[in-house]
PyMOL Python script that loads the backbone (N, CA, C, O; Angstrom):
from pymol import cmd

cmd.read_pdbstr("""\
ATOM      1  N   UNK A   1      68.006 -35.407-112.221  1.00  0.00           N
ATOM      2  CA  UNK A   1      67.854 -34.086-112.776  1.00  0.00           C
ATOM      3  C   UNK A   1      68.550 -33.049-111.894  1.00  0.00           C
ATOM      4  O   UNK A   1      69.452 -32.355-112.363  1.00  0.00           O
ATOM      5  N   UNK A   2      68.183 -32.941-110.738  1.00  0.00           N
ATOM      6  CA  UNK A   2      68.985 -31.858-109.520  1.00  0.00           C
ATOM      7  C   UNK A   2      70.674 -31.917-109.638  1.00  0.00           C
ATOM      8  O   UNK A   2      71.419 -31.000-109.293  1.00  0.00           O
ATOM      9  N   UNK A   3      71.147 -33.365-110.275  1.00  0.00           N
ATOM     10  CA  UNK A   3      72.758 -34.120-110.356  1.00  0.00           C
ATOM     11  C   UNK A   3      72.845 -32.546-111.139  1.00  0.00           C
ATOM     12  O   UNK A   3      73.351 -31.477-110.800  1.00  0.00           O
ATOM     13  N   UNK A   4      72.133 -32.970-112.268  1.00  0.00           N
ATOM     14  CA  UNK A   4      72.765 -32.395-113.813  1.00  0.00           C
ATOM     15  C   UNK A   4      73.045 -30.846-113.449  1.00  0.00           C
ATOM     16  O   UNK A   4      74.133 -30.274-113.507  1.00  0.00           O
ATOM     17  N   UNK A   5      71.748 -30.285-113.045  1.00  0.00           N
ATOM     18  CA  UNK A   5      70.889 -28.885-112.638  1.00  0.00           C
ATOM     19  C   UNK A   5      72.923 -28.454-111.561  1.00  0.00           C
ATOM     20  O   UNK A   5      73.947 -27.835-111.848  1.00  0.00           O
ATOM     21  N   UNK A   6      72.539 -29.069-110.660  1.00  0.00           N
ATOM     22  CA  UNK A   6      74.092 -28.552-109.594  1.00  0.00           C
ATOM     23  C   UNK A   6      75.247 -28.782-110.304  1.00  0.00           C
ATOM     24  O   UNK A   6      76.235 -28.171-109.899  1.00  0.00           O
ATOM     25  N   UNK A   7      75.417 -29.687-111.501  1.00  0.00           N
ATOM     26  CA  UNK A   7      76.686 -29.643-112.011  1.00  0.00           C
ATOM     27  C   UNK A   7      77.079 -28.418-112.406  1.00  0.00           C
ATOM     28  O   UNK A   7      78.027 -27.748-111.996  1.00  0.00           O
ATOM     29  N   UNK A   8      75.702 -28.004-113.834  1.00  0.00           N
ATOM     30  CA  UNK A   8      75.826 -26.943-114.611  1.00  0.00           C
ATOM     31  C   UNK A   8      76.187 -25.781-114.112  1.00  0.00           C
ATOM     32  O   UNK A   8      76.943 -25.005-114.697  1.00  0.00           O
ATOM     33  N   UNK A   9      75.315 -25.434-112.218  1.00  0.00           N
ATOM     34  CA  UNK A   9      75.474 -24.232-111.696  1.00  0.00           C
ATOM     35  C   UNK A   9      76.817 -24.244-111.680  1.00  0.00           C
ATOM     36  O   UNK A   9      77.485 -23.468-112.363  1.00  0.00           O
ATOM     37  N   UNK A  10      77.483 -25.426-110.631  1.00  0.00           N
ATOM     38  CA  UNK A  10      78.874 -24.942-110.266  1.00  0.00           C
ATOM     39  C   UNK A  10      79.698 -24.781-111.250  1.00  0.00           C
ATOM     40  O   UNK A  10      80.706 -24.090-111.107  1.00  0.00           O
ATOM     41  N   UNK A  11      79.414 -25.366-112.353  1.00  0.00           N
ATOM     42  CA  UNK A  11      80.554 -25.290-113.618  1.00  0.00           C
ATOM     43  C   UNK A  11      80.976 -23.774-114.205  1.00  0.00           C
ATOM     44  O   UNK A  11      82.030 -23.314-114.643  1.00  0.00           O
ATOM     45  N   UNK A  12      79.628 -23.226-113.994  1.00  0.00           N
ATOM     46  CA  UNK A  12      79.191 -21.902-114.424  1.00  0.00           C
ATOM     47  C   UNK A  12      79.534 -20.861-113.519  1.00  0.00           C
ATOM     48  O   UNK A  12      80.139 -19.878-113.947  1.00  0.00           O
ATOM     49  N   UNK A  13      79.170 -20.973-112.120  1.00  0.00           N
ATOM     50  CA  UNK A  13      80.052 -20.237-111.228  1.00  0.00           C
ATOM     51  C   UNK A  13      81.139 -20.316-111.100  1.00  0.00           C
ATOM     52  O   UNK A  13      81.628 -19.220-110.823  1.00  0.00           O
ATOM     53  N   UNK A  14      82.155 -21.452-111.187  1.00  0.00           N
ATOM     54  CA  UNK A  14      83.485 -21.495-111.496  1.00  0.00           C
ATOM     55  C   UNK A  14      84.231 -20.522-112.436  1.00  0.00           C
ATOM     56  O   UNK A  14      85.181 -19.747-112.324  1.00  0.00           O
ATOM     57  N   UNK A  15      83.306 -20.938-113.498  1.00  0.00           N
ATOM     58  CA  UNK A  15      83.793 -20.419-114.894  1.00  0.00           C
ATOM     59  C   UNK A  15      84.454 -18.499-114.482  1.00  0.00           C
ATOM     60  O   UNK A  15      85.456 -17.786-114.537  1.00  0.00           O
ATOM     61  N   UNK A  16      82.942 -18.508-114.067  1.00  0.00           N
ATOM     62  CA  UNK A  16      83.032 -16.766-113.446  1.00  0.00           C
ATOM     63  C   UNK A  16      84.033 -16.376-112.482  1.00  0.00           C
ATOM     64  O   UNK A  16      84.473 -15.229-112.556  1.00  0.00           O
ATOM     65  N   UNK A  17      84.476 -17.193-111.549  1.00  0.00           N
ATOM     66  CA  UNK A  17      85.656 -17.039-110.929  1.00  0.00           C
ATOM     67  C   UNK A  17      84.447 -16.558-109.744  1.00  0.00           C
ATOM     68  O   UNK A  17      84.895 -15.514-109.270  1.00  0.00           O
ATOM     69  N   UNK A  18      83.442 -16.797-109.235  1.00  0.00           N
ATOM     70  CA  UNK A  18      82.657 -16.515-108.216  1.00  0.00           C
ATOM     71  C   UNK A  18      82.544 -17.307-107.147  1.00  0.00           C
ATOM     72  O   UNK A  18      81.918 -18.348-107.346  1.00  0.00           O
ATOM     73  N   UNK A  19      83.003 -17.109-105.969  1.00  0.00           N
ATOM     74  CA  UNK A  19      81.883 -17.188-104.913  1.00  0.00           C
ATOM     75  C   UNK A  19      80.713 -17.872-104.532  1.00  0.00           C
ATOM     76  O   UNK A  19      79.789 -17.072-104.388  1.00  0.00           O
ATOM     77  N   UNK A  20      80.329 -19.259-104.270  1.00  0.00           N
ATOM     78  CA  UNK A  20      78.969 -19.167-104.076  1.00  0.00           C
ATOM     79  C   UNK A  20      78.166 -17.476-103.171  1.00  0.00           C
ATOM     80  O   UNK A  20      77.122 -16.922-103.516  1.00  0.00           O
ATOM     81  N   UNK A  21      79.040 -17.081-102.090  1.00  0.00           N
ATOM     82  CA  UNK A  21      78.519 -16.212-101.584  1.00  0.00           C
ATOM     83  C   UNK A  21      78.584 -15.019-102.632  1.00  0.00           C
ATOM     84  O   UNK A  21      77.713 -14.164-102.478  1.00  0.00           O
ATOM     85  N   UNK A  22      79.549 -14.814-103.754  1.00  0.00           N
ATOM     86  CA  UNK A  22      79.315 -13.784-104.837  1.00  0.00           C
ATOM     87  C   UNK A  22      78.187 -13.947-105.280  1.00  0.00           C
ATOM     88  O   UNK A  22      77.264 -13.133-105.232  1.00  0.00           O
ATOM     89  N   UNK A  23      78.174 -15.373-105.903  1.00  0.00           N
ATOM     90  CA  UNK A  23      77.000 -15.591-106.704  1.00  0.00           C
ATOM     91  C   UNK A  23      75.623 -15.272-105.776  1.00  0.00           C
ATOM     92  O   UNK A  23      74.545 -15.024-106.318  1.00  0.00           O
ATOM     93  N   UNK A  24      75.772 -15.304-104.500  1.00  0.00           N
ATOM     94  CA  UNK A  24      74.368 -15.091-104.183  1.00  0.00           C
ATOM     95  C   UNK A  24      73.909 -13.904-104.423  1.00  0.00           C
ATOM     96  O   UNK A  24      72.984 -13.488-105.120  1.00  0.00           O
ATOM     97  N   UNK A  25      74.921 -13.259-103.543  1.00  0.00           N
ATOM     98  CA  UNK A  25      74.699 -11.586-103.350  1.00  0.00           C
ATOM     99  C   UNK A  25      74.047 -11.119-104.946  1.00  0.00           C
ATOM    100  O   UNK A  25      72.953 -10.559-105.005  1.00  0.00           O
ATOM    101  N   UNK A  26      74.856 -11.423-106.198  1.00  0.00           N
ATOM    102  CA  UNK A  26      74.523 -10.725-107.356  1.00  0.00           C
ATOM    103  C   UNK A  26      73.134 -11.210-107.689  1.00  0.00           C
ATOM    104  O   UNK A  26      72.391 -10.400-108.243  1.00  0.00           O
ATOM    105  N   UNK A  27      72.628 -12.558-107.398  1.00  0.00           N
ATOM    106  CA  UNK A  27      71.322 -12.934-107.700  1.00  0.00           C
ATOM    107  C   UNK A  27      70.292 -12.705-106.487  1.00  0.00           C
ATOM    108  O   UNK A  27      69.257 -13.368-106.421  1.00  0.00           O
ATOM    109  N   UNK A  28      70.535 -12.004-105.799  1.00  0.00           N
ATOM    110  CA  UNK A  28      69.676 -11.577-104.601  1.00  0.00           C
ATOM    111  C   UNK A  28      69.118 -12.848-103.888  1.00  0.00           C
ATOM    112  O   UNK A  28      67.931 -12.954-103.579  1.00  0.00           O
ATOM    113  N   UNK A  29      70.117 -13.861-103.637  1.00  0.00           N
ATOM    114  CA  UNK A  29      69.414 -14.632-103.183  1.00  0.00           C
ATOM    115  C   UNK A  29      70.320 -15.593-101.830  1.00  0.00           C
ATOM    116  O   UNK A  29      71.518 -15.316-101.879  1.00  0.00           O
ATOM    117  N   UNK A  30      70.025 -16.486-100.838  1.00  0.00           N
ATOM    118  CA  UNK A  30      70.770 -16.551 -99.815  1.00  0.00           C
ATOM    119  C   UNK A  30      71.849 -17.625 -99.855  1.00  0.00           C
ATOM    120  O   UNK A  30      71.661 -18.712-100.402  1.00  0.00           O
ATOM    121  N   UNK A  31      73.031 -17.267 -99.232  1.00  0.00           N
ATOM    122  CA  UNK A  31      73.995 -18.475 -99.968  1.00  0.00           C
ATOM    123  C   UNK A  31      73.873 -19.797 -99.604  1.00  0.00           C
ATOM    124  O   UNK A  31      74.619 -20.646-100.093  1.00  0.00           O
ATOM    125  N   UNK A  32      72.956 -20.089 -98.744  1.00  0.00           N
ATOM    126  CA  UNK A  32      72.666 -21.290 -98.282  1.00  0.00           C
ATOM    127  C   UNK A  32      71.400 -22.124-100.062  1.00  0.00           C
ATOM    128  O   UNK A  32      71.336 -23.305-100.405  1.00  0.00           O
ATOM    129  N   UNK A  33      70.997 -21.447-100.419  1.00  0.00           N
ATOM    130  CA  UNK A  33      70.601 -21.723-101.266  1.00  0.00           C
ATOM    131  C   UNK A  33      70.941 -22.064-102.338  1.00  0.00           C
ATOM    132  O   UNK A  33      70.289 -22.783-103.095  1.00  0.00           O
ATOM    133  N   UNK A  34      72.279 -21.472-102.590  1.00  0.00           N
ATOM    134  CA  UNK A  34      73.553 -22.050-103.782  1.00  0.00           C
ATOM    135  C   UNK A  34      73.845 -22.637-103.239  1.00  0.00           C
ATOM    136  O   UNK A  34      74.481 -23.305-104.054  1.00  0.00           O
ATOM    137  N   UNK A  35      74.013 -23.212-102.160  1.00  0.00           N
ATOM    138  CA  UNK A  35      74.893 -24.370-101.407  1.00  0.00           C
ATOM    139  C   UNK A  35      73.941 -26.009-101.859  1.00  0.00           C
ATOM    140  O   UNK A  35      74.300 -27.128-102.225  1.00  0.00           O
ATOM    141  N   UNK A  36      72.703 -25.392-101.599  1.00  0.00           N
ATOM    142  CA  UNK A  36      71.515 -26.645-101.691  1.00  0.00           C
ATOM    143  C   UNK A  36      71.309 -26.948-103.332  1.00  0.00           C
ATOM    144  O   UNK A  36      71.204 -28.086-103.790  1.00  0.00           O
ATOM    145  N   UNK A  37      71.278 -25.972-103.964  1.00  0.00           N
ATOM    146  CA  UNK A  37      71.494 -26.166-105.422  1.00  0.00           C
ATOM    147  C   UNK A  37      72.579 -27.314-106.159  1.00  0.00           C
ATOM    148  O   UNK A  37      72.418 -28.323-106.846  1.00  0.00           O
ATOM    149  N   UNK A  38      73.421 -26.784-105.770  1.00  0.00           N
ATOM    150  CA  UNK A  38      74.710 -27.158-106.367  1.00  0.00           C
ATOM    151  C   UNK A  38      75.311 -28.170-105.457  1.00  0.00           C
ATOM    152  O   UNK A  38      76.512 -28.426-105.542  1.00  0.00           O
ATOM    153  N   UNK A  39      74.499 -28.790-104.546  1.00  0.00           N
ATOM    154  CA  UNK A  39      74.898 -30.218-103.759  1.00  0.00           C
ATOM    155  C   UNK A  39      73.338 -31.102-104.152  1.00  0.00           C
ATOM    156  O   UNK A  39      73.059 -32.170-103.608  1.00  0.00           O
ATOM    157  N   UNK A  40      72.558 -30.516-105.043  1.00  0.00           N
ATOM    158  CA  UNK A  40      71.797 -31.011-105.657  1.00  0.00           C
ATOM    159  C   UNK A  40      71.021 -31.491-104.681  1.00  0.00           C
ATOM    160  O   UNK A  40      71.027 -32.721-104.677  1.00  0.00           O
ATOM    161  N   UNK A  41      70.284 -30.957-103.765  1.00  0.00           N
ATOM    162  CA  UNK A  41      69.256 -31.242-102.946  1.00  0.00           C
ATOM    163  C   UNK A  41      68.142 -30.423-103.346  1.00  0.00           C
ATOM    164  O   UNK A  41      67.020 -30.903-103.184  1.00  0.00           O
ATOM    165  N   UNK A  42      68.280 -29.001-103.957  1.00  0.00           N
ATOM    166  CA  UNK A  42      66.972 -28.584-104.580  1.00  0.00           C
ATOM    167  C   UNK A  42      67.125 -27.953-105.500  1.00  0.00           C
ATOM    168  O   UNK A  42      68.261 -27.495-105.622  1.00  0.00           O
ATOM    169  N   UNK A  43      66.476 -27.733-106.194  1.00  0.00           N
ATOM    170  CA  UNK A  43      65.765 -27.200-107.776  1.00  0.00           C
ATOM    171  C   UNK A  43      65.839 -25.903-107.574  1.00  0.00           C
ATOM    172  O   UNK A  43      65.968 -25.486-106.423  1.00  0.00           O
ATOM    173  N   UNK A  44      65.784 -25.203-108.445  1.00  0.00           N
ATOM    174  CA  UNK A  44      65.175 -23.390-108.264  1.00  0.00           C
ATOM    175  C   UNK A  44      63.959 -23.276-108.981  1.00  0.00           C
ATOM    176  O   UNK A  44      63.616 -23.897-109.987  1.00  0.00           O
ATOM    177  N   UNK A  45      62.977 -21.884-107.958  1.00  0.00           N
ATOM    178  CA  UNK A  45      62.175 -22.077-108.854  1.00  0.00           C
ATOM    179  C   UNK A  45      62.659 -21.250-109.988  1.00  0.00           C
ATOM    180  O   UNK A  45      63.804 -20.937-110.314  1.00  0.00           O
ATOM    181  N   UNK A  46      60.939 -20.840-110.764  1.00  0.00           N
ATOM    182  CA  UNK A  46      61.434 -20.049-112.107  1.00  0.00           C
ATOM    183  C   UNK A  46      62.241 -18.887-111.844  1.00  0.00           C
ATOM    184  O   UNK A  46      63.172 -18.537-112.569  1.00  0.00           O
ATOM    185  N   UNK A  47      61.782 -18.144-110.532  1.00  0.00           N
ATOM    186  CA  UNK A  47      62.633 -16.767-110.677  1.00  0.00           C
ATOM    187  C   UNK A  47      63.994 -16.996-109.979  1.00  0.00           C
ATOM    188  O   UNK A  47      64.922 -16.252-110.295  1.00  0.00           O
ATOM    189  N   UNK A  48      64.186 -17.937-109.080  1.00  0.00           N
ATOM    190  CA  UNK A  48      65.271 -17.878-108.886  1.00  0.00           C
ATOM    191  C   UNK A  48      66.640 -18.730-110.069  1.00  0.00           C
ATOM    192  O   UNK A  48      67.839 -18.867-109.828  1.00  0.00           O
ATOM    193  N   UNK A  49      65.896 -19.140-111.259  1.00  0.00           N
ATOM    194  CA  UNK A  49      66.584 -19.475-112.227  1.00  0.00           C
ATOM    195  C   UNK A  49      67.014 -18.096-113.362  1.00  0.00           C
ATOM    196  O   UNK A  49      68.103 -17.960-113.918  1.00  0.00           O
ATOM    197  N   UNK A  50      66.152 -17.441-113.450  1.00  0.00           N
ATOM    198  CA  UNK A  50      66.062 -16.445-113.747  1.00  0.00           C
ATOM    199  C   UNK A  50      67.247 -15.201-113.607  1.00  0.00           C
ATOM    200  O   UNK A  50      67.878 -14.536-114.428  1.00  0.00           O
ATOM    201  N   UNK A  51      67.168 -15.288-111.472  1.00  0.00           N
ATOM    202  CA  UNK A  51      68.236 -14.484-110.946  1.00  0.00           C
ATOM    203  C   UNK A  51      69.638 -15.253-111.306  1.00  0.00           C
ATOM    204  O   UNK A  51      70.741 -14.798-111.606  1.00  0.00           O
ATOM    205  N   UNK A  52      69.253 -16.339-111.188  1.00  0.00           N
ATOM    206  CA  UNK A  52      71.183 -16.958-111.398  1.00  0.00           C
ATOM    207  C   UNK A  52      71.690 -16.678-112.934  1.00  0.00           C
ATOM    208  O   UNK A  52      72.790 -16.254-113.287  1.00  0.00           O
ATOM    209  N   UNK A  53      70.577 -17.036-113.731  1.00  0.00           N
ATOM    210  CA  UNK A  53      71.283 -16.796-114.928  1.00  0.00           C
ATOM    211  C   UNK A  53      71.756 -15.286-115.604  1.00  0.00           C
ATOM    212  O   UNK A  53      72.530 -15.076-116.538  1.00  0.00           O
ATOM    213  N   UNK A  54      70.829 -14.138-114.594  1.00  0.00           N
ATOM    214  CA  UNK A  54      71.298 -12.680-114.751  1.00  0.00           C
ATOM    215  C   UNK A  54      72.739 -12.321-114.507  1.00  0.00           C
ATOM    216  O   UNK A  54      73.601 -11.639-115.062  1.00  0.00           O
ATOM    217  N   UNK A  55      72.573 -13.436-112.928  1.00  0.00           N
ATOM    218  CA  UNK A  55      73.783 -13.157-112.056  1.00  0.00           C
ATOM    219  C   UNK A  55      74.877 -13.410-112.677  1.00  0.00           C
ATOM    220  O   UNK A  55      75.867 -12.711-112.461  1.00  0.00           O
ATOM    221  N   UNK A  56      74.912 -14.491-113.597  1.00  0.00           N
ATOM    222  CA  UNK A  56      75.843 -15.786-113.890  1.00  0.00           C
ATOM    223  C   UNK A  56      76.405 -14.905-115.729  1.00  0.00           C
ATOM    224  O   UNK A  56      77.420 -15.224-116.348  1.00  0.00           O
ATOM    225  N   UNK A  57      75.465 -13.915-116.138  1.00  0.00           N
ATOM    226  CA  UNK A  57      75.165 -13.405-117.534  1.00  0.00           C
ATOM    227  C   UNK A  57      75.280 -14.492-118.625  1.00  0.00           C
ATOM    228  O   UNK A  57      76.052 -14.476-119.584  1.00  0.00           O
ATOM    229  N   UNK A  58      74.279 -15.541-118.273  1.00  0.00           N
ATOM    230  CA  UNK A  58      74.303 -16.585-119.367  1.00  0.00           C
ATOM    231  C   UNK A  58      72.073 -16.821-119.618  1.00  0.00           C
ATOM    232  O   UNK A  58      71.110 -16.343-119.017  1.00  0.00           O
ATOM    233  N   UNK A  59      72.211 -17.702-120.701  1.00  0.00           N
ATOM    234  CA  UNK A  59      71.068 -17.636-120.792  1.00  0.00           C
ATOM    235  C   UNK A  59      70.267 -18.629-119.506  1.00  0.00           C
ATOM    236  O   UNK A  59      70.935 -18.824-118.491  1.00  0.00           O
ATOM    237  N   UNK A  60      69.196 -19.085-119.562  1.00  0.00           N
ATOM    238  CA  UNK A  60      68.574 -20.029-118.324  1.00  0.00           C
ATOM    239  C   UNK A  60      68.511 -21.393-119.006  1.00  0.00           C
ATOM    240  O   UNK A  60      68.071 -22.411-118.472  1.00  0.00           O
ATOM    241  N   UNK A  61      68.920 -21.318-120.042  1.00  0.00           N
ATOM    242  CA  UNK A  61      69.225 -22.890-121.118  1.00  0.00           C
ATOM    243  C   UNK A  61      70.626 -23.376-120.763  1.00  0.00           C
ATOM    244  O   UNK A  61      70.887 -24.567-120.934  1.00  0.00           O
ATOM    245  N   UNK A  62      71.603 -22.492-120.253  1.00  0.00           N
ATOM    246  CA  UNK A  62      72.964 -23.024-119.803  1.00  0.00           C
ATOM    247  C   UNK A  62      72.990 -23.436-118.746  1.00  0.00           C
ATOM    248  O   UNK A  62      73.969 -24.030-118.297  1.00  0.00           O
ATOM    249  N   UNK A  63      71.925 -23.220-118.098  1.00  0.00           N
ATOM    250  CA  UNK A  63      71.552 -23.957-116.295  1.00  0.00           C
ATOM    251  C   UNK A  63      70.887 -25.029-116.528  1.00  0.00           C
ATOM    252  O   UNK A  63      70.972 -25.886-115.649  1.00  0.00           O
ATOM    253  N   UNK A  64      70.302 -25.246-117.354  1.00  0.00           N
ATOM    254  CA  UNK A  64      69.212 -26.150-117.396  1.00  0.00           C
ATOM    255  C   UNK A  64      69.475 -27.389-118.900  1.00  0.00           C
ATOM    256  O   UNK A  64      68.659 -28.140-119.434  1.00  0.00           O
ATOM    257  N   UNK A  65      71.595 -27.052-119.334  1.00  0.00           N
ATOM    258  CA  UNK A  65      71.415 -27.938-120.557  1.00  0.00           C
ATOM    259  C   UNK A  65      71.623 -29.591-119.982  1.00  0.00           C
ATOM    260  O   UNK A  65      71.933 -29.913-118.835  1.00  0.00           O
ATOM    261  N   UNK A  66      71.464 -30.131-120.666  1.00  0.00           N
ATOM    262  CA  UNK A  66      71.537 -31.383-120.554  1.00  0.00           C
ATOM    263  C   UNK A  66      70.111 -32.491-119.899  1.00  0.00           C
ATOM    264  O   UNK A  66      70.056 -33.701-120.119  1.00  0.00           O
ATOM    265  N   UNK A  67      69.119 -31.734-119.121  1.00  0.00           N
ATOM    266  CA  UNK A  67      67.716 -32.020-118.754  1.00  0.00           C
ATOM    267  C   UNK A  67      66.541 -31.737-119.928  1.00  0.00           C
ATOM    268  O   UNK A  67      66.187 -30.674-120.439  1.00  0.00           O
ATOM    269  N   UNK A  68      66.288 -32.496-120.049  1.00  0.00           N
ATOM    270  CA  UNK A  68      65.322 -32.821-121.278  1.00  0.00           C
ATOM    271  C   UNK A  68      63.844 -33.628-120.759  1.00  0.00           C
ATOM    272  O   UNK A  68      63.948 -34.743-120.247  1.00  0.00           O
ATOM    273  N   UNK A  69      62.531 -33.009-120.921  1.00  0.00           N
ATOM    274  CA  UNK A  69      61.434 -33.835-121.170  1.00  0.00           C
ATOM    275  C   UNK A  69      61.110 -34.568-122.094  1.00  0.00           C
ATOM    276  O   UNK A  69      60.810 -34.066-123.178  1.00  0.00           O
ATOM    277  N   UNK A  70      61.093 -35.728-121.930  1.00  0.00           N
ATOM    278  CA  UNK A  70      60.349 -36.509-122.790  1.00  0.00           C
ATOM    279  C   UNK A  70      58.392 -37.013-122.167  1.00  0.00           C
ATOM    280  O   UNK A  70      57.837 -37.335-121.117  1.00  0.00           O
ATOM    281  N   UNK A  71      58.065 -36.810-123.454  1.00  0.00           N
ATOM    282  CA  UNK A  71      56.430 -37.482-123.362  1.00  0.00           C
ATOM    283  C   UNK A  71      56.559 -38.766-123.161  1.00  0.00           C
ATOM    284  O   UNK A  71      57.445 -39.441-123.686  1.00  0.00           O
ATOM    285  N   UNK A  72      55.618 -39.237-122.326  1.00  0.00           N
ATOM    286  CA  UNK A  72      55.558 -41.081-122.133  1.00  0.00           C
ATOM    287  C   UNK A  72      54.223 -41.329-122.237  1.00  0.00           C
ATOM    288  O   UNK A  72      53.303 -40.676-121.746  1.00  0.00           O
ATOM    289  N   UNK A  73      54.176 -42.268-122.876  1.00  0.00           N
ATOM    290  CA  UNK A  73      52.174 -43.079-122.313  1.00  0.00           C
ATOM    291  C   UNK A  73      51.708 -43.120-120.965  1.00  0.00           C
ATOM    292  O   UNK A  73      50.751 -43.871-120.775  1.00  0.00           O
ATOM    293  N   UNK A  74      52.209 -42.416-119.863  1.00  0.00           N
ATOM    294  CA  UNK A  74      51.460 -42.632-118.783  1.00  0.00           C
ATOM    295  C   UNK A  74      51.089 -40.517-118.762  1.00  0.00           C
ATOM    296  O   UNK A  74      51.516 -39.539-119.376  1.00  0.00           O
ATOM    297  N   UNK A  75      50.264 -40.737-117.862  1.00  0.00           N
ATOM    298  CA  UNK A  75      49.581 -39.573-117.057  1.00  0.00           C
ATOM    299  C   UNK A  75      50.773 -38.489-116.859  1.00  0.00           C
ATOM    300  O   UNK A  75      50.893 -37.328-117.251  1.00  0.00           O
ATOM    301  N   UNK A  76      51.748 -39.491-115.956  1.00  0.00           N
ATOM    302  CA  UNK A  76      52.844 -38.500-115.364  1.00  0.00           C
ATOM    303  C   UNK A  76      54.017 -38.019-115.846  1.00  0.00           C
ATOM    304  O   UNK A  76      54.784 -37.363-115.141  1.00  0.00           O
ATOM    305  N   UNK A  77      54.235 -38.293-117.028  1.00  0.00           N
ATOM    306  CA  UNK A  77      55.258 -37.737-118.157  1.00  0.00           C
ATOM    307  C   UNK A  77      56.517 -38.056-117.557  1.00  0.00           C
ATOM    308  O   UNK A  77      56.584 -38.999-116.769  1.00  0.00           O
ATOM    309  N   UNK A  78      57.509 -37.381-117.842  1.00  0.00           N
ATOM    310  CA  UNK A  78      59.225 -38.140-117.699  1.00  0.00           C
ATOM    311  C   UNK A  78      60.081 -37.408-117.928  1.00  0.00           C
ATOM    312  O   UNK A  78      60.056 -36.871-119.035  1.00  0.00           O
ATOM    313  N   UNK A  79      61.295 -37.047-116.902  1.00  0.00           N
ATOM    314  CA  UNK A  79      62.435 -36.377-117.808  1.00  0.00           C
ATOM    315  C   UNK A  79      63.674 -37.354-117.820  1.00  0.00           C
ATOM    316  O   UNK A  79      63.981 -38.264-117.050  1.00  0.00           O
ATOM    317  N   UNK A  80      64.371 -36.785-119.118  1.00  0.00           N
ATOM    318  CA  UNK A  80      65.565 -37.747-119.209  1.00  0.00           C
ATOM    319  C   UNK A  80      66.577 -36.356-118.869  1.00  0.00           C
ATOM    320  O   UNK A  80      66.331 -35.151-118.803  1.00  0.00           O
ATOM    321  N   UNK A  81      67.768 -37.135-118.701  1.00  0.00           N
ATOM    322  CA  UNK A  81      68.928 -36.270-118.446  1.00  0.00           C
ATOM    323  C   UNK A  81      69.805 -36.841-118.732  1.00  0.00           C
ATOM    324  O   UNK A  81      70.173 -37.929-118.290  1.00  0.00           O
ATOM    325  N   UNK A  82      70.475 -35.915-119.851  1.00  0.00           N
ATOM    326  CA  UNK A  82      71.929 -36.631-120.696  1.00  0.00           C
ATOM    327  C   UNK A  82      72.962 -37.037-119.859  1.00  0.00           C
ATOM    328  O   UNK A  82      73.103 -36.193-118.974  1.00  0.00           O
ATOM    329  N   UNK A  83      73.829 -38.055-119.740  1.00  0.00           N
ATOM    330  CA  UNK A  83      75.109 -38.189-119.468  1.00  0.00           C
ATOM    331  C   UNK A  83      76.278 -37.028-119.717  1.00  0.00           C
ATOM    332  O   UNK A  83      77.182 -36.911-118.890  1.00  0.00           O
ATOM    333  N   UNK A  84      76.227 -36.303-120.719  1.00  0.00           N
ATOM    334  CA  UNK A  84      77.423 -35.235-120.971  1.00  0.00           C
ATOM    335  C   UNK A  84      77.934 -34.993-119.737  1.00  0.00           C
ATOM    336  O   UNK A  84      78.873 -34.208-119.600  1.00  0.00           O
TER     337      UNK A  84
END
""", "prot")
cmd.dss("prot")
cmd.show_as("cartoon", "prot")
cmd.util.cbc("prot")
cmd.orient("prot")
């Protein structure tokens, strides 16, 4: 899931012609943290998904396409994540 999550960011910051350090500054947040994102070591939480997608002017579904929950018969539920 973090693979998919860091693809989408960098694809998206690219797109923008940004900076990880642009992208931070506009999402108020530290560039070491786009760095960890988008080398897929951590997740964001809600608000800092929030700030990227302000930053980024896309919705928080373009950060987050291709990760999907699915329900399972156990307790601890499951996500899948598309290949695209």
């Amino acid at each position: 899931m973090s693979e998919r999550f860091a693809r989408n960011l960098t694809e998206l910051r690219r797109s923008k012609g940004f900076s990880q350090e642009e992208l931070a500054f506009r999402a108020s947040i530290h560039r070491t943290q786009v760095s960890l994102m988008e080398n897929g070591v951590r997740l964001p939480r809600f608000e800092t998904l929030i700030k990227l997608s302000g930053a980024l002017e896309v919705s928080p579904a373009a950060l987050t396409e291709g990760i999907e929950w699915e329900p399972v018969a156990t307790v601890t539920g499951g996500l899948k994540v598309s290949d695209e």
